[in-house]
LOTOR-826472 format. One record per atom (N, C-alpha, C): residue number from 0; residue in three letters; chain; x negated, y negated, z. Coordinates in Angstrom, 1 decimal, always signed. Example, Ala and Ser with C-alpha at 12.3 -4.5 7.8 and 13.67 -1.06 7.14 Angstrom:
+-----+------+------+--------+--------+--------+
! pos ! code ! unit !     px !     py !     pz !
+-----+------+------+--------+--------+--------+
!   0 !  ALA !    A !  -13.2 !   +5.7 !   +7.8 !
!   0 !  ALA !    A !  -12.3 !   +4.5 !   +7.8 !
!   0 !  ALA !    A !  -13.2 !   +3.3 !   +7.8 !
!   1 !  SER !    A !  -12.8 !   +2.2 !   +7.1 !
!   1 !  SER !    A !  -13.7 !   +1.1 !   +7.1 !
!   1 !  SER !    A !  -12.9 !   +0.0 !   +7.9 !
+-----+------+------+--------+--------+--------+
***
This chain:
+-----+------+------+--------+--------+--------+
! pos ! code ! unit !     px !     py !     pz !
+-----+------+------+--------+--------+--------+
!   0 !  UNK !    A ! +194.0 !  +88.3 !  +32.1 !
!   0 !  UNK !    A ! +194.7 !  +88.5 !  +33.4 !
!   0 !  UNK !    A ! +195.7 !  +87.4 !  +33.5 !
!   1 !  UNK !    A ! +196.8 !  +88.0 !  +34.0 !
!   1 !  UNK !    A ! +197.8 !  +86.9 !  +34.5 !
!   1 !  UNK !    A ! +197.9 !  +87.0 !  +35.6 !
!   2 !  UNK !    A ! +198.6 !  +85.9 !  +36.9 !
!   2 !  UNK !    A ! +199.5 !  +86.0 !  +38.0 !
!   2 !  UNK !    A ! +200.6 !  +86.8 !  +38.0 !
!   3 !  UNK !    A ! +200.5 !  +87.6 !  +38.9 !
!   3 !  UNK !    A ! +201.5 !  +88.3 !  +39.2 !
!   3 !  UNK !    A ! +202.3 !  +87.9 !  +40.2 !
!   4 !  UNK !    A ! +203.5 !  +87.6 !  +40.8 !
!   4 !  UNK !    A ! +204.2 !  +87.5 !  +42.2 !
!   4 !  UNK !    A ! +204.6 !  +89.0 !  +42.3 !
!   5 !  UNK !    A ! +204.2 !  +89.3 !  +43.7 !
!   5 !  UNK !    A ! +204.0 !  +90.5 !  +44.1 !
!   5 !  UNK !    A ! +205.8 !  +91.0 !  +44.4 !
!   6 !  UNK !    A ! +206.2 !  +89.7 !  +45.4 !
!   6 !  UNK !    A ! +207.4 !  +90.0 !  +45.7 !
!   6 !  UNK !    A ! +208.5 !  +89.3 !  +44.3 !
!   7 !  UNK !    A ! +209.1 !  +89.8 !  +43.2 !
!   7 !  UNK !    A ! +209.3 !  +88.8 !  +42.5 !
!   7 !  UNK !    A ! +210.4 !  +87.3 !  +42.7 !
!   8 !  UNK !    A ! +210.1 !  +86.4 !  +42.1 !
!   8 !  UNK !    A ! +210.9 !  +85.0 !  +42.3 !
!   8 !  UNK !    A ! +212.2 !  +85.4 !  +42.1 !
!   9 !  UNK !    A ! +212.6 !  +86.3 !  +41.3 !
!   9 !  UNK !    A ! +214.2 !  +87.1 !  +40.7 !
!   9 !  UNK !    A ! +214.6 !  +87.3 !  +42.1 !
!  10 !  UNK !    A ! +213.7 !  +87.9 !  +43.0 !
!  10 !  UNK !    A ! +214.4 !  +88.4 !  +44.2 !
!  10 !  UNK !    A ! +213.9 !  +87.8 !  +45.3 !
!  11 !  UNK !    A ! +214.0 !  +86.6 !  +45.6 !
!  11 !  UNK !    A ! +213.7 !  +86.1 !  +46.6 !
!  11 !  UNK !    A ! +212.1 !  +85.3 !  +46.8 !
!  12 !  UNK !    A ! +211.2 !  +85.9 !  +46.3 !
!  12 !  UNK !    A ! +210.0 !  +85.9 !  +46.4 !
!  12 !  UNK !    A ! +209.4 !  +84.5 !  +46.1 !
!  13 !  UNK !    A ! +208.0 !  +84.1 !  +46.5 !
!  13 !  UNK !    A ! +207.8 !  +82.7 !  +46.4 !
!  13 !  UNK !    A ! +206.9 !  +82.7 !  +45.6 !
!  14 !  UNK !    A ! +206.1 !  +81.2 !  +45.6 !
!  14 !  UNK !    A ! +205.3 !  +81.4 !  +44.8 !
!  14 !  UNK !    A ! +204.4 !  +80.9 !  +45.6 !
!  15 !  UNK !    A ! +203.7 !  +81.7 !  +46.5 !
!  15 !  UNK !    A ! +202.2 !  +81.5 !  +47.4 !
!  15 !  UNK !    A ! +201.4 !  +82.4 !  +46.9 !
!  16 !  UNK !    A ! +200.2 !  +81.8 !  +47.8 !
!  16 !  UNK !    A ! +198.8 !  +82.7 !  +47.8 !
!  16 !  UNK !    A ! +199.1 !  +83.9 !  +48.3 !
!  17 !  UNK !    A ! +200.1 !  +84.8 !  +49.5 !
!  17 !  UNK !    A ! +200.4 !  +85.8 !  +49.9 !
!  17 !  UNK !    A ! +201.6 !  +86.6 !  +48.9 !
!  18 !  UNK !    A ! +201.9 !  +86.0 !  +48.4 !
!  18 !  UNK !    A ! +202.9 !  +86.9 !  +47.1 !
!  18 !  UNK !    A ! +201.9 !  +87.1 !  +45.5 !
!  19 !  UNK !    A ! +200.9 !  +86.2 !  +45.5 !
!  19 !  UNK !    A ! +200.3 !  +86.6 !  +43.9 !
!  19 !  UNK !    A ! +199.5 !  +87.5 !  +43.9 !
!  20 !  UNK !    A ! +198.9 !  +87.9 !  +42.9 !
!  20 !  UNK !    A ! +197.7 !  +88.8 !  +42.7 !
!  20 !  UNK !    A ! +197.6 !  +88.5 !  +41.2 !
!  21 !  UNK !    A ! +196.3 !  +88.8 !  +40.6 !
!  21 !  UNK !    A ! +195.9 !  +88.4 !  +39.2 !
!  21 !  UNK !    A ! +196.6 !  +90.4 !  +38.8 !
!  22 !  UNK !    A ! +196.9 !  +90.4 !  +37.3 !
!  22 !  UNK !    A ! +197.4 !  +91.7 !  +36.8 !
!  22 !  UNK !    A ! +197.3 !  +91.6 !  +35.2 !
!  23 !  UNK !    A ! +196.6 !  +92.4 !  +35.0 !
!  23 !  UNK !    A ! +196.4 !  +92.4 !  +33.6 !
!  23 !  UNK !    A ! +198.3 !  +92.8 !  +32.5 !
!  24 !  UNK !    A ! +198.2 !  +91.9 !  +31.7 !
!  24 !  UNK !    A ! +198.8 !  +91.0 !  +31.2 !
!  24 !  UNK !    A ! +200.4 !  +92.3 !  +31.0 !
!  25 !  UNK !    A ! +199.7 !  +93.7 !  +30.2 !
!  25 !  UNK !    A ! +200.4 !  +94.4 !  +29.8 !
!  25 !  UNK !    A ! +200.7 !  +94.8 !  +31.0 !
!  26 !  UNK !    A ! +200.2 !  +95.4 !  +32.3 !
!  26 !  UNK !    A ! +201.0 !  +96.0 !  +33.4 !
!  26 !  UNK !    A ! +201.7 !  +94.8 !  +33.7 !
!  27 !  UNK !    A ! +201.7 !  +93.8 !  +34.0 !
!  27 !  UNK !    A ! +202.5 !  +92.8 !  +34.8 !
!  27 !  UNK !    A ! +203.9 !  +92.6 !  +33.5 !
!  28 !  UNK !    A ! +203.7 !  +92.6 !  +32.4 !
!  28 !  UNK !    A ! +205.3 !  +93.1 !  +31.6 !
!  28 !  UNK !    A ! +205.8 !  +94.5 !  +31.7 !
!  29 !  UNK !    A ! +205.5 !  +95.6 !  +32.0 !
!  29 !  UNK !    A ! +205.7 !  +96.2 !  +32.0 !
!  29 !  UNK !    A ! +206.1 !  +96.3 !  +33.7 !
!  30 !  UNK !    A ! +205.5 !  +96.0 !  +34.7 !
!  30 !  UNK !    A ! +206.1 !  +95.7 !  +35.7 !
!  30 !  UNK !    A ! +207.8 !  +95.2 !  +36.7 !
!  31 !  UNK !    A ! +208.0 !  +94.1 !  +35.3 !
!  31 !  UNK !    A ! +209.3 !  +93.2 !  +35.2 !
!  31 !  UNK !    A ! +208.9 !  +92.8 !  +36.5 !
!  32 !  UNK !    A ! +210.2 !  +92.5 !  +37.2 !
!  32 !  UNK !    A ! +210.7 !  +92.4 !  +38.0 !
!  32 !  UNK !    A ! +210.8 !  +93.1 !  +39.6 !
!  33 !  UNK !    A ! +210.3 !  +94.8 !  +38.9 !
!  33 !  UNK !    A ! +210.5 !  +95.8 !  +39.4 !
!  33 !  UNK !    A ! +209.7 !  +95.6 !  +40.9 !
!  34 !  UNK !    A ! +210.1 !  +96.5 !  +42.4 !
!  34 !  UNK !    A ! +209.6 !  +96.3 !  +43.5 !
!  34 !  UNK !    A ! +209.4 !  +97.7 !  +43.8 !
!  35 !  UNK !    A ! +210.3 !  +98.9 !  +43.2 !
!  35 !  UNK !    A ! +209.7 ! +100.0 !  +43.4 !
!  35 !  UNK !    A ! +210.3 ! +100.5 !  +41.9 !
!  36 !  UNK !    A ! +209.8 ! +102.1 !  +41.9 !
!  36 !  UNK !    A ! +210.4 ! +102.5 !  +40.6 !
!  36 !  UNK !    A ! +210.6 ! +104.5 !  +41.4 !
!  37 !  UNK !    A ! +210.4 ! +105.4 !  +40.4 !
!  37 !  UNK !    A ! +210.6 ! +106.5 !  +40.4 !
!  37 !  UNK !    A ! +209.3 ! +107.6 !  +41.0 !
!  38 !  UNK !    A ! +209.1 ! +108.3 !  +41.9 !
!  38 !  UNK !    A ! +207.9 ! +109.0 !  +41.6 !
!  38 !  UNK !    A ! +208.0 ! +110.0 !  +41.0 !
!  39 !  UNK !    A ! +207.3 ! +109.9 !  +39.9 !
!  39 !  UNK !    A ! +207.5 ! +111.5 !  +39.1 !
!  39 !  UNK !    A ! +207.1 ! +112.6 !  +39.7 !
!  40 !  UNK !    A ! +206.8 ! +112.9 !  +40.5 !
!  40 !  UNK !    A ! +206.5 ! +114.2 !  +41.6 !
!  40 !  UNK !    A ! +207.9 ! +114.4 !  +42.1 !
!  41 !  UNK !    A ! +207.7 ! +113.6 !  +42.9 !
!  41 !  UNK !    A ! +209.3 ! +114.3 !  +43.7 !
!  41 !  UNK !    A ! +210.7 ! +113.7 !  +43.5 !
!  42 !  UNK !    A ! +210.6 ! +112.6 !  +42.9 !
!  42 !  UNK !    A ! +211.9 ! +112.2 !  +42.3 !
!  42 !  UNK !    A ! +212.1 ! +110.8 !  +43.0 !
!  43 !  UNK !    A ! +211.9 ! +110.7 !  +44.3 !
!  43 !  UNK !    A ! +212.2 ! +110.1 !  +44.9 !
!  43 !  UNK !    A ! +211.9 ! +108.4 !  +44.2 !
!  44 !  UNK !    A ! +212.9 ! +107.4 !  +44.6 !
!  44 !  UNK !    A ! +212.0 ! +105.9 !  +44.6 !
!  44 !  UNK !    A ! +211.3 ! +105.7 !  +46.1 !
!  45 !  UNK !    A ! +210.2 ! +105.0 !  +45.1 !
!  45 !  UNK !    A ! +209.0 ! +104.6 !  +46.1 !
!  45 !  UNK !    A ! +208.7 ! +102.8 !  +46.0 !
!  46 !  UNK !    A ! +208.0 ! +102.3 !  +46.8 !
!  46 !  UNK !    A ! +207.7 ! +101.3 !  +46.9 !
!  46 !  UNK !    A ! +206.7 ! +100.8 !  +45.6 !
!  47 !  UNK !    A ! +206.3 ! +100.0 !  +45.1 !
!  47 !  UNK !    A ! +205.1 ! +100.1 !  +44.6 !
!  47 !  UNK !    A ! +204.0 !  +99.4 !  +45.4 !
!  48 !  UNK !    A ! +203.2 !  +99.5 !  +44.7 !
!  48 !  UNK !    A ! +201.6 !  +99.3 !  +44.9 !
!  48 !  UNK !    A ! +201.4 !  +97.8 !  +45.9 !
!  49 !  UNK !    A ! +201.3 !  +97.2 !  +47.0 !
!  49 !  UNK !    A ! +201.2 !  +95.9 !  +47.2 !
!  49 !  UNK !    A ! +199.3 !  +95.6 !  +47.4 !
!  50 !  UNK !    A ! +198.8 !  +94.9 !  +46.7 !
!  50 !  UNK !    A ! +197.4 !  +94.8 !  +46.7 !
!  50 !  UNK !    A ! +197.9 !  +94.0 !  +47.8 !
!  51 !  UNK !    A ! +197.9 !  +93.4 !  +48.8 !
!  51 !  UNK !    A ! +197.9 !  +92.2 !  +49.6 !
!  51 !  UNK !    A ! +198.0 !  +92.7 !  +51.0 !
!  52 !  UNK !    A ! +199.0 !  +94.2 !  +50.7 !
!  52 !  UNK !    A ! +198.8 !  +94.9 !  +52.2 !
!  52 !  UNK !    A ! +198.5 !  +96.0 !  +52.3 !
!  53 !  UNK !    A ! +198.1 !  +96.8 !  +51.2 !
!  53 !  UNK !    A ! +197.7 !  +98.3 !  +51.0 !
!  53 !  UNK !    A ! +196.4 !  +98.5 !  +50.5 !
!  54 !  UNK !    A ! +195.5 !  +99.4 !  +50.8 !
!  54 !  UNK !    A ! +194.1 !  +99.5 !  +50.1 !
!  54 !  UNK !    A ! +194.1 ! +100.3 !  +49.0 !
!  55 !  UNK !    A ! +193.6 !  +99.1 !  +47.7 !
!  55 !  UNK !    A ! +193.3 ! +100.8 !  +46.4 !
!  55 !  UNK !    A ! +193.4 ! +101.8 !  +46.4 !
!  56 !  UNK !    A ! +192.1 ! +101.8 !  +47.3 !
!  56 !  UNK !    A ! +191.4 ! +103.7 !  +47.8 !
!  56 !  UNK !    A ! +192.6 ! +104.6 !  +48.2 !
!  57 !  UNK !    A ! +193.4 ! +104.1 !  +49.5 !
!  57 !  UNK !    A ! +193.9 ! +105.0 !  +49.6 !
!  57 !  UNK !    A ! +195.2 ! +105.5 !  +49.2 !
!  58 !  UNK !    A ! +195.0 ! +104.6 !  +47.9 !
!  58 !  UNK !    A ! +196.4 ! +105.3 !  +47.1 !
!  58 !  UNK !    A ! +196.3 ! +105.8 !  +45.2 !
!  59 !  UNK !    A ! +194.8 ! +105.2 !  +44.8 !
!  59 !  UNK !    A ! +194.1 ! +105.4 !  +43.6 !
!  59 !  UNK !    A ! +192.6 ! +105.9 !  +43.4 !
!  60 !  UNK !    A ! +192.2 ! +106.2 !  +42.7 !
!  60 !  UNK !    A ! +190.9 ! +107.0 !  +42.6 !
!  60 !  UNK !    A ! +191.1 ! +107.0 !  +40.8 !
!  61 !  UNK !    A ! +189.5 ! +107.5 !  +40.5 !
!  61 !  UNK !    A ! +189.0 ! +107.6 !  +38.8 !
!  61 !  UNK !    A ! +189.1 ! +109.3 !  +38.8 !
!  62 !  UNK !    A ! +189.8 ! +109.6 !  +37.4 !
!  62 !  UNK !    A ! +189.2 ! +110.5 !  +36.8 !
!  62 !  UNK !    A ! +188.1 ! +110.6 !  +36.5 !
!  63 !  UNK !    A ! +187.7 ! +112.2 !  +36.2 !
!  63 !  UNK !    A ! +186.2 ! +112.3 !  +36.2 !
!  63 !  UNK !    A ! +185.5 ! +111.9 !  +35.5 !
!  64 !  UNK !    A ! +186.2 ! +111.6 !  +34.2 !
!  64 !  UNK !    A ! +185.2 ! +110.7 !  +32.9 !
!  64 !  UNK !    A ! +185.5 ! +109.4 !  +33.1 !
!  65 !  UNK !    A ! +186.2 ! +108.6 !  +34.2 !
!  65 !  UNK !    A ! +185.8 ! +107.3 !  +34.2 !
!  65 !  UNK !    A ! +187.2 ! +106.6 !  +33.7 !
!  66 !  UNK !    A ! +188.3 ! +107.2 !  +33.0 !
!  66 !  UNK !    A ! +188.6 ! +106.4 !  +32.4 !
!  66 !  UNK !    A ! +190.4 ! +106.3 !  +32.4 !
!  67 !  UNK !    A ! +191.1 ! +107.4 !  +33.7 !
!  67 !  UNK !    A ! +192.0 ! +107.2 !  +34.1 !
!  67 !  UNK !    A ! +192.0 ! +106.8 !  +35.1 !
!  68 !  UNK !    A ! +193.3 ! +106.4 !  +35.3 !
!  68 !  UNK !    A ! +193.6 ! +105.8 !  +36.9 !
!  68 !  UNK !    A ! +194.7 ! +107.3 !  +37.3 !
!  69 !  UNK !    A ! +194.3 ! +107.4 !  +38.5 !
!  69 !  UNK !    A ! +195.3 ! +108.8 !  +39.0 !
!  69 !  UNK !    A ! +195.8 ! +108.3 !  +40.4 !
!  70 !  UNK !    A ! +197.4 ! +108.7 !  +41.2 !
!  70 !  UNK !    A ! +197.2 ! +108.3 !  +42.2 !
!  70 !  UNK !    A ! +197.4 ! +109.5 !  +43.0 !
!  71 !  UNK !    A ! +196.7 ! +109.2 !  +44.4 !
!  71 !  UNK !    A ! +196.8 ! +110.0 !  +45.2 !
!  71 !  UNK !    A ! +197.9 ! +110.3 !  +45.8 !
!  72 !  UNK !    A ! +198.9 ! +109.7 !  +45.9 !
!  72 !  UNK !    A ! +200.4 ! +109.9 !  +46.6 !
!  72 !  UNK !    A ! +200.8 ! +109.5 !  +45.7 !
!  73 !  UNK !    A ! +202.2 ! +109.1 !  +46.2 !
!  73 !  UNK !    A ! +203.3 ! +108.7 !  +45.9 !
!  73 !  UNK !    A ! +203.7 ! +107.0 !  +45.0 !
!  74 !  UNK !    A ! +202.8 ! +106.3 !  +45.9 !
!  74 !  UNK !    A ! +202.7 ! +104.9 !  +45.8 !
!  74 !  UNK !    A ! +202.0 ! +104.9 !  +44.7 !
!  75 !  UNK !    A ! +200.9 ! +105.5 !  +44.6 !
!  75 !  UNK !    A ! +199.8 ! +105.7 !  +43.4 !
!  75 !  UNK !    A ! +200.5 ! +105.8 !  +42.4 !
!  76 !  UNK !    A ! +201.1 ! +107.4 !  +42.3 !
!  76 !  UNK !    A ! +201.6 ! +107.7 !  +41.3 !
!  76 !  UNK !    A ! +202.8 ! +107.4 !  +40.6 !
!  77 !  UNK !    A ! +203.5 ! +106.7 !  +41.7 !
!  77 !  UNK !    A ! +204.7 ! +105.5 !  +41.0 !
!  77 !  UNK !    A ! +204.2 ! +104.1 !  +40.4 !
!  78 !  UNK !    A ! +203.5 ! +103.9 !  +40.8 !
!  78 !  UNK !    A ! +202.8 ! +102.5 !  +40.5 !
!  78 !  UNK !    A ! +202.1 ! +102.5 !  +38.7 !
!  79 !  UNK !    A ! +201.4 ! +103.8 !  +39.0 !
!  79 !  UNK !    A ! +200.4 ! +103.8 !  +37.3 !
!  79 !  UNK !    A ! +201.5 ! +104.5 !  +36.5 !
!  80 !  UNK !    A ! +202.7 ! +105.0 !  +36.7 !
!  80 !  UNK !    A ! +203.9 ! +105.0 !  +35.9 !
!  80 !  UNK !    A ! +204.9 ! +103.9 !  +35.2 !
!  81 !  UNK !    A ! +205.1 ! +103.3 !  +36.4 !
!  81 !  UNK !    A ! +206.3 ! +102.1 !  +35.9 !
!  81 !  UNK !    A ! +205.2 ! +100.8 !  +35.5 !
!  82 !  UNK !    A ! +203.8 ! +101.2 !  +35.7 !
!  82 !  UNK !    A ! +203.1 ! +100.0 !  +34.9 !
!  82 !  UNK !    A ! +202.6 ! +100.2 !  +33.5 !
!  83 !  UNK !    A ! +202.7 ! +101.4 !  +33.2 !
!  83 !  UNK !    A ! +202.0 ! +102.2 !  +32.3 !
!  83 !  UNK !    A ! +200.3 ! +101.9 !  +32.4 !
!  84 !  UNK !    A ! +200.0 ! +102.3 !  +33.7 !
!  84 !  UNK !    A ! +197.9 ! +101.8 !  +34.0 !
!  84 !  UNK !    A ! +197.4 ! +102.4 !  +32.5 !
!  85 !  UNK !    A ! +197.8 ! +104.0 !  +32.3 !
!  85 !  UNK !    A ! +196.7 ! +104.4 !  +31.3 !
!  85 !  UNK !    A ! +197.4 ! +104.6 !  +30.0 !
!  86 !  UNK !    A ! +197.9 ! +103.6 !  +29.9 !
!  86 !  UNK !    A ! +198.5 ! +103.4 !  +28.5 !
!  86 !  UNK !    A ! +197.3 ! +103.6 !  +27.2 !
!  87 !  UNK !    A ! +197.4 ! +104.0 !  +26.0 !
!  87 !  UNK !    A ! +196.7 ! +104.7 !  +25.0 !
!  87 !  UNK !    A ! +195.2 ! +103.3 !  +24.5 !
!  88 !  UNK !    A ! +196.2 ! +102.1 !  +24.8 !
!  88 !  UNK !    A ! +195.0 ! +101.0 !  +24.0 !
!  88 !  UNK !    A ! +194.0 ! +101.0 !  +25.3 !
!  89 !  UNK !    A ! +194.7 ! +101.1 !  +26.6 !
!  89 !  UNK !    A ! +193.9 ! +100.6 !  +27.7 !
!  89 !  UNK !    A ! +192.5 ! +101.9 !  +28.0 !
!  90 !  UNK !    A ! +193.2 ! +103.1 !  +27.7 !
!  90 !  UNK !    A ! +192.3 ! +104.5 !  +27.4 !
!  90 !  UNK !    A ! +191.2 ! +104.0 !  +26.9 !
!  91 !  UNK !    A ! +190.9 ! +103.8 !  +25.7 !
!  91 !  UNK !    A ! +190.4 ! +103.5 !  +24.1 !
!  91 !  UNK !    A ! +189.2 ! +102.2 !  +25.6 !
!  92 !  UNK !    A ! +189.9 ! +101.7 !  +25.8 !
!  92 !  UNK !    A ! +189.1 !  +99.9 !  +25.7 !
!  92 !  UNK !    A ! +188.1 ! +100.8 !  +27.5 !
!  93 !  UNK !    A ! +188.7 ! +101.3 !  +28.6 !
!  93 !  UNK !    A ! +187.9 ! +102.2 !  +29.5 !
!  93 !  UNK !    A ! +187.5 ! +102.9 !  +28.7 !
!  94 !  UNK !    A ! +187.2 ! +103.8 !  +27.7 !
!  94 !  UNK !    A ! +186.5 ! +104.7 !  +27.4 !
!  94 !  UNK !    A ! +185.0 ! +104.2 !  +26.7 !
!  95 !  UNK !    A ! +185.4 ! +102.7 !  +26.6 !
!  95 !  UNK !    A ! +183.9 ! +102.1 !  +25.7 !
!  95 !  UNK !    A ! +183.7 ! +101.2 !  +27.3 !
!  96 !  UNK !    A ! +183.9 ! +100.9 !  +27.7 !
!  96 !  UNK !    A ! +183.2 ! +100.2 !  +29.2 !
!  96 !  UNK !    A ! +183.0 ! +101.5 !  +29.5 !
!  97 !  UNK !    A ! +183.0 ! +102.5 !  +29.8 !
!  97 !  UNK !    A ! +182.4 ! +103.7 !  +30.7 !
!  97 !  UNK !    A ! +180.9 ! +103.9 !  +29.8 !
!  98 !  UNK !    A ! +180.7 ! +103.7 !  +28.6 !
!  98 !  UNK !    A ! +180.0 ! +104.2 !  +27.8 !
!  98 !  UNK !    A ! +178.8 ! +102.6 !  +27.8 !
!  99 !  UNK !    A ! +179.6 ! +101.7 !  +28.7 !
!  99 !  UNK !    A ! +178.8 ! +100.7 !  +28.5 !
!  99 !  UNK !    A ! +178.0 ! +100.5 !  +29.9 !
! 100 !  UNK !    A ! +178.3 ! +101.5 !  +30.7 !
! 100 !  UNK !    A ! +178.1 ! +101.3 !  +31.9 !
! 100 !  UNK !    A ! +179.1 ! +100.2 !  +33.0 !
! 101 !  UNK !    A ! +179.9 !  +99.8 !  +32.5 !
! 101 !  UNK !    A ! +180.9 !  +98.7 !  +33.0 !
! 101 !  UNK !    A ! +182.2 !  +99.5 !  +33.8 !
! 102 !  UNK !    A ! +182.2 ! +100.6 !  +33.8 !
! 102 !  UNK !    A ! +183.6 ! +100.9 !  +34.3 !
! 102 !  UNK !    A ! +183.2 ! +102.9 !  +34.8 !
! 103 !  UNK !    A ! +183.7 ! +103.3 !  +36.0 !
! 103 !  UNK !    A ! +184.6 ! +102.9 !  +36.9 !
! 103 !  UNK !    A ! +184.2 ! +101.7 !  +37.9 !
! 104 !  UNK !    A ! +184.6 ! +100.8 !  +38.1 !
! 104 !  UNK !    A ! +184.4 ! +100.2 !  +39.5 !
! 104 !  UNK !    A ! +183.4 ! +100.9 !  +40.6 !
! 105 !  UNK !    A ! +182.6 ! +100.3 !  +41.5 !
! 105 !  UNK !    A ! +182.0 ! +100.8 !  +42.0 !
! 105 !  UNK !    A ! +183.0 ! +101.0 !  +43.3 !
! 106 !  UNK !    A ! +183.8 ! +100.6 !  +43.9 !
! 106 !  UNK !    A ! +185.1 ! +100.4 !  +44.5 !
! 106 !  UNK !    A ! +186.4 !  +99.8 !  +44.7 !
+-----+------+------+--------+--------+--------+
***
């Protein structure tokens, strides 16, 4: 896990306890800089994901084997895009914690 600044320092953003969140290493590069990106549904840009003022739930949820991330809207589903959530290694590494009993989250 690394720190993430939620709002980034490129654009104004600080470096407090209300701008960070921990982010596994590969989404937070793949994230850059970025504050919103594309929704592949409707085209539109969307905001992304802020853990700090939005709840998981109501923007992500598990596939039924455990081992995607899907989003419910828009926010969801721009967010597990421009971070690549189910990227092919991250697949592979959920699909042996589901098998280990370690994964999905209980919430």
């Amino acid at each position: 896990m690394t720190y993430d600044h939620i709002h980034p320092v490129s654009k104004g953003g600080e470096t407090t306890f209300e701008n960070l969140c921990l982010a596994c290493r590969s989404c937070n590069e793949f994230k850059s800089d970025a504050v919103e990106s594309i929704d592949p549904l409707s085209g539109e840009t969307i905001q992304l994901f802020n853990p700090r003022k939005q709840k998981w739930a109501d923007h992500f949820g598990w596939s039924a084997d455990g081992t995607r991330l899907e989003g419910i809207n828009a926010i969801g589903r721009t967010t597990i895009v421009k971070l690549r959530i189910n990227n092919p290694i991250i697949l592979i590494a959920r699909k042996r914690w589901v098998i280990s009993g370690w994964h999905p989250p209980l919430d």
